[in-house]
C-alpha positions in Angstrom: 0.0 0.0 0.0 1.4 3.2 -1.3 0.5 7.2 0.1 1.5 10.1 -0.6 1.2 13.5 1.0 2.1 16.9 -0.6 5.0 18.9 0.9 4.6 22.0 -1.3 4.3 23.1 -5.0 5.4 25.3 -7.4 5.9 26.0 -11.0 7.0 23.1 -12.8 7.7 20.8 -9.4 5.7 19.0 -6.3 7.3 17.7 -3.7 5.6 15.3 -2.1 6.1 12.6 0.9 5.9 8.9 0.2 4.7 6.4 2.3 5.1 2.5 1.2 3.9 -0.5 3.4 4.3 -3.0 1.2 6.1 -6.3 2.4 6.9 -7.9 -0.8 9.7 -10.3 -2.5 8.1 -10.3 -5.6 8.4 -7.5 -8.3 5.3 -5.5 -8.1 3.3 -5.5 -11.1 4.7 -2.7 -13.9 4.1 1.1 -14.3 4.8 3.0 -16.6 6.4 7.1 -15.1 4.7 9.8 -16.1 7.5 12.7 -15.1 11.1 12.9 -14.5 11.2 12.4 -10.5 14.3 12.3 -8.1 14.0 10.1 -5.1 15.4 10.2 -1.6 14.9 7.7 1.6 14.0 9.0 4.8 14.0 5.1 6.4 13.2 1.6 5.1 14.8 -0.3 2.1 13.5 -1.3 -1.3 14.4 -2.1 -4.9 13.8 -1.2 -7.9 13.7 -2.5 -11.3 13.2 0.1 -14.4 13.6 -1.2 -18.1 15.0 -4.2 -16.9 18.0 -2.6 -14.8 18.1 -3.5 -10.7 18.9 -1.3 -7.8 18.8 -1.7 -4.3 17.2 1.9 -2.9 18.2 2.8 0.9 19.1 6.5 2.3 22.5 6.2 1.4 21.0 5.5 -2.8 18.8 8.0 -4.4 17.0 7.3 -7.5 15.9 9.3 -10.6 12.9 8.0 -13.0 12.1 9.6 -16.2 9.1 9.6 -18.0 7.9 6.7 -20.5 10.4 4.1 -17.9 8.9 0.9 -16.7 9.3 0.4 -13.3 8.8 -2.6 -11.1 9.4 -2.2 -7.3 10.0 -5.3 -4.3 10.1 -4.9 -0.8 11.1 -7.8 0.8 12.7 -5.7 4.1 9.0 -4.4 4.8 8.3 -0.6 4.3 10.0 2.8 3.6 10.0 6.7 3.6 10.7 8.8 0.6 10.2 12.4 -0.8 9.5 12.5 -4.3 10.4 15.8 -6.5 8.5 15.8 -9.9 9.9 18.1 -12.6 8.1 18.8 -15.4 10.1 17.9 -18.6 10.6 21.7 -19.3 11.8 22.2 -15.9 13.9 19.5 -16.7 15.3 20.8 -19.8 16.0 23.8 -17.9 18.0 22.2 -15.3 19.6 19.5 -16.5 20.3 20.5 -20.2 19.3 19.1 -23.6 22.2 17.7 -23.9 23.1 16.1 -20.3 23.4 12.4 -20.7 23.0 10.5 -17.7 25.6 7.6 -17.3 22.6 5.3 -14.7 19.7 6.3 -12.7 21.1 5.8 -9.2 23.2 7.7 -7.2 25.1 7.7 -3.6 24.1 10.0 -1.6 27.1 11.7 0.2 26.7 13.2 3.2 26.5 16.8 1.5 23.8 15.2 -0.7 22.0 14.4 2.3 22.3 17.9 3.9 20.9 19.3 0.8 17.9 16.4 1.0 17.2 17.5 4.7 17.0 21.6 3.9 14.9 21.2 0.8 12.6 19.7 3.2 13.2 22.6 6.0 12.2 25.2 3.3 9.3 23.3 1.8 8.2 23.7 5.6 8.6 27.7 5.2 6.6 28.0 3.0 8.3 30.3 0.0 8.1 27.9 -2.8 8.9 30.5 -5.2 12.7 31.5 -3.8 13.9 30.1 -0.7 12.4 26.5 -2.4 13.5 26.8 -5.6 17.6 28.0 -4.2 17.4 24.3 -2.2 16.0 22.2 -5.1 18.9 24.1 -7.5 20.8 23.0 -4.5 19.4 19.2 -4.6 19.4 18.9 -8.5 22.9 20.5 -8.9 24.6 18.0 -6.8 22.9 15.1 -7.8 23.4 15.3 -11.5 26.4 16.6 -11.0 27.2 13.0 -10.5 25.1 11.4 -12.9 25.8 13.1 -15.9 28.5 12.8 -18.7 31.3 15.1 -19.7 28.7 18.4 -19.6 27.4 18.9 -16.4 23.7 20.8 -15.4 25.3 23.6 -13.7 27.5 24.7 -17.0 24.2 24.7 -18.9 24.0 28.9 -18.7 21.3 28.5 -21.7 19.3 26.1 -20.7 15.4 26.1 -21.2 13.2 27.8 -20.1 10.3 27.3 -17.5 7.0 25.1 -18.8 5.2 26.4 -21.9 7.5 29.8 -22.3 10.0 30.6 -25.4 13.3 29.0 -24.3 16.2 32.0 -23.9 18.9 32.5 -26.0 22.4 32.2 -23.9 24.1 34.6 -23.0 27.7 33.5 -21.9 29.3 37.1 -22.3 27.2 38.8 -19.6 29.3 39.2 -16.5 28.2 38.5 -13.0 27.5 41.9 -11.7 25.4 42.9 -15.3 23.2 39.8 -14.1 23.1 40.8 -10.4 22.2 44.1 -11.4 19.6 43.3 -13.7 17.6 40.9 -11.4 18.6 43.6 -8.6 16.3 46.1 -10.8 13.2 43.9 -11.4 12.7 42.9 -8.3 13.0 46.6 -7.6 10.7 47.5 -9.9 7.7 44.5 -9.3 8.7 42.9 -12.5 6.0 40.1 -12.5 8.8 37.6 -13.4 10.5 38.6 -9.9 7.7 36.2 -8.6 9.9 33.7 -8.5 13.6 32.4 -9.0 13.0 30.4 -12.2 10.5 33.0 -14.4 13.0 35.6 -13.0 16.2 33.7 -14.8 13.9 32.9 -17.8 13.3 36.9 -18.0 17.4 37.5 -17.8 18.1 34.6 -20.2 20.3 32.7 -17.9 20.2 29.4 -16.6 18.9 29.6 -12.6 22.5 28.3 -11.7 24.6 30.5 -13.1 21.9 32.9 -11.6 21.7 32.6 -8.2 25.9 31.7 -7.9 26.2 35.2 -9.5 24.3 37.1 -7.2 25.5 35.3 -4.4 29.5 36.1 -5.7 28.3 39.9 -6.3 26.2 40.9 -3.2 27.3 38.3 -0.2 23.5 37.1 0.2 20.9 34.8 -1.6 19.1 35.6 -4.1 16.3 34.4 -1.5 17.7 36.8 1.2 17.8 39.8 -0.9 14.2 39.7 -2.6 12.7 39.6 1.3 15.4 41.7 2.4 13.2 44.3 -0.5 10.1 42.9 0.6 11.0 43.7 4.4 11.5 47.3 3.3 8.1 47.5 2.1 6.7 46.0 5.2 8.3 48.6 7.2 7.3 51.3 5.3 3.0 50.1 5.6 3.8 49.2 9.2 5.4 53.1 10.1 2.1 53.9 7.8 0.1 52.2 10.7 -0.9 49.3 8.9 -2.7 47.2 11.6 -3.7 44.4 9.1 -0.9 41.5 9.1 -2.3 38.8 6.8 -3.4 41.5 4.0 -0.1 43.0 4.4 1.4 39.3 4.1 -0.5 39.0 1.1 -0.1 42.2 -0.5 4.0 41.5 0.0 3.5 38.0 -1.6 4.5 36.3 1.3 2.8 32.4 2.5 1.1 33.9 5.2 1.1 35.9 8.0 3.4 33.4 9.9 5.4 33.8 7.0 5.7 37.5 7.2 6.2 37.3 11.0 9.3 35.3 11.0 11.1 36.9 8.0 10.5 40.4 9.6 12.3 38.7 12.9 14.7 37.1 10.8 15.8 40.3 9.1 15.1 43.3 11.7 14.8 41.2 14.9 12.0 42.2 16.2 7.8 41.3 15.6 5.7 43.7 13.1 3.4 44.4 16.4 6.6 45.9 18.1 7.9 47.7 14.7 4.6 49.0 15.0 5.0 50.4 18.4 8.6 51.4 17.6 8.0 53.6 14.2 4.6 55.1 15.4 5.2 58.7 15.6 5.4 60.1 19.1 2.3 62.2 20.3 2.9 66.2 19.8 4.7 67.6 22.6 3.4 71.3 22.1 5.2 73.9 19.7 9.0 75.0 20.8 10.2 78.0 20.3 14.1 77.1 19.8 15.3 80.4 19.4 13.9 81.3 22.7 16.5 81.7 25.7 13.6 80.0 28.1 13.0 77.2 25.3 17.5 76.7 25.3 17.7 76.2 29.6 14.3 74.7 29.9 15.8 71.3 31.2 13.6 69.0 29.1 15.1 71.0 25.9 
């Protein structure tokens, strides 16, 4: 018996978490993947058999499944754990390259591989599938075909594809790292609707989303992730010295989850609540007119 609950979702991905309880020797009966899918185990064991090749699947070996590939599955240690990230094949395209070749479908997972497993889940828990998610899946993605593919890697791809249904981008391998910072700098300065998120953003910029979020990171010191709510902490402060008293149309309003969301990125950032900004940029009440040019307003003690 198979389950599967959603983590989070966003354009082109789902992450989900899978539950198997099956206690089978036997090869389960075939089916057919309908999306390229990367696989990681929490706990358990299990194997795998897709066109006719056999793996054994545990948390030290991930898997990846594309789409059209038979697959047969045993589980003759009892059940297991996994997350499962769907790509959708122009996501693929976009982060592993037309012309990636992978060299098998398994692959160890190192302890950094693990790490990057165990904060792609952490951020899916945030709840900024647009940024902070997509930075960790480039994180996930990069490492693991890093290792499966052949002499070109994913990450060199600077003009790859672009995101599901849109005009792929032209590369652009003469733009230097600060021309890119700068120009994803000005749209999400200026509300561009592809400064939604990480991957229309690169799509608008015509570079892959590895080369840009390693650029900005080399040109400014921070994520790509940090920087857009580092703007969209700016904007908070300005409604909240405005007296904004509602949160969760503010949290909307800022694109962010929800108010939660808001709440601990404002703490995050400023280190304190929006209920004590509040209190801290609300303007103090009138004190009365001062004369400053007055000898009685220059001794007055409370001058």
């Amino acid at each position: 018996m198979r389950s599967s609950k959603p983590l989070a979702r966003g354009k082109g991905f789902t992450l989900d978490l899978v539950t198997c309880a099956d206690d089978h020797r036997g090869w389960s009966r075939p089916e057919v993947g309908r999306a390229h899918r990367m696989v990681l185990v929490h706990r358990g064991a299990f194997r795998r058999m897709a066109d006719g090749r056999k793996a054994a699947v545990d948390p030290t070996m991930a898997y990846l499944g594309a789409p059209g590939e038979e697959e047969r599955f045993a589980h003759p240690a009892g059940g297991d754990v996994c997350t499962s990230l769907s790509l959708s094949p122009a996501l693929w395209r976009t982060l592993a390259g037309d012309a990636t070749r992978l060299a098998r479908s398994t692959v160890y997972v190192d302890a950094r591989l693990e790490l990057a497993h165990r904060r792609l889940l952490a951020t899916a828990r945030a709840g900024d599938p647009d940024f902070a998610l997509v930075e960790s899946l480039l994180s996930l993605t990069g490492a693991t075909l890093a290792q499966l593919a052949g002499p070109a890697t994913p990450a060199a791809a600077d003009g790859a594809a672009g995101a599901a249904g849109a005009r792929r981008p032209a590369p652009s391998p003469a733009r230097s790292t600060a021309a890119i910072a700068d120009a994803a700098r000005e749209a999400i300065s200026a509300d561009h609707p592809a400064a939604a998120g990480l991957l229309p953003l690169a799509e608008l910029l015509a570079v892959s989303p590895y080369r840009l979020s390693r650029a900005f990171t080399r040109e400014l010191g921070v994520s790509l992730t940090h920087y857009r709510n580092r703007v969209r902490v700016s904007r908070a402060l300005d409604r909240l010295e405005s007296g904004e008293t509602g949160l969760a149309a503010l949290a909307a309003d800022l694109g962010f989850a929800d108010q939660a969301h808001l709440t601990r990125t404002i703490r995050r950032h400023v280190g304190h609540t929006p209920t004590v900004l509040r209190r801290l940029l609300a303007s103090p009440a009138p004190l009365g007119r001062v004369d400053f040019g007055s000898p009685a307003a220059v001794s007055s003690p409370n001058a």
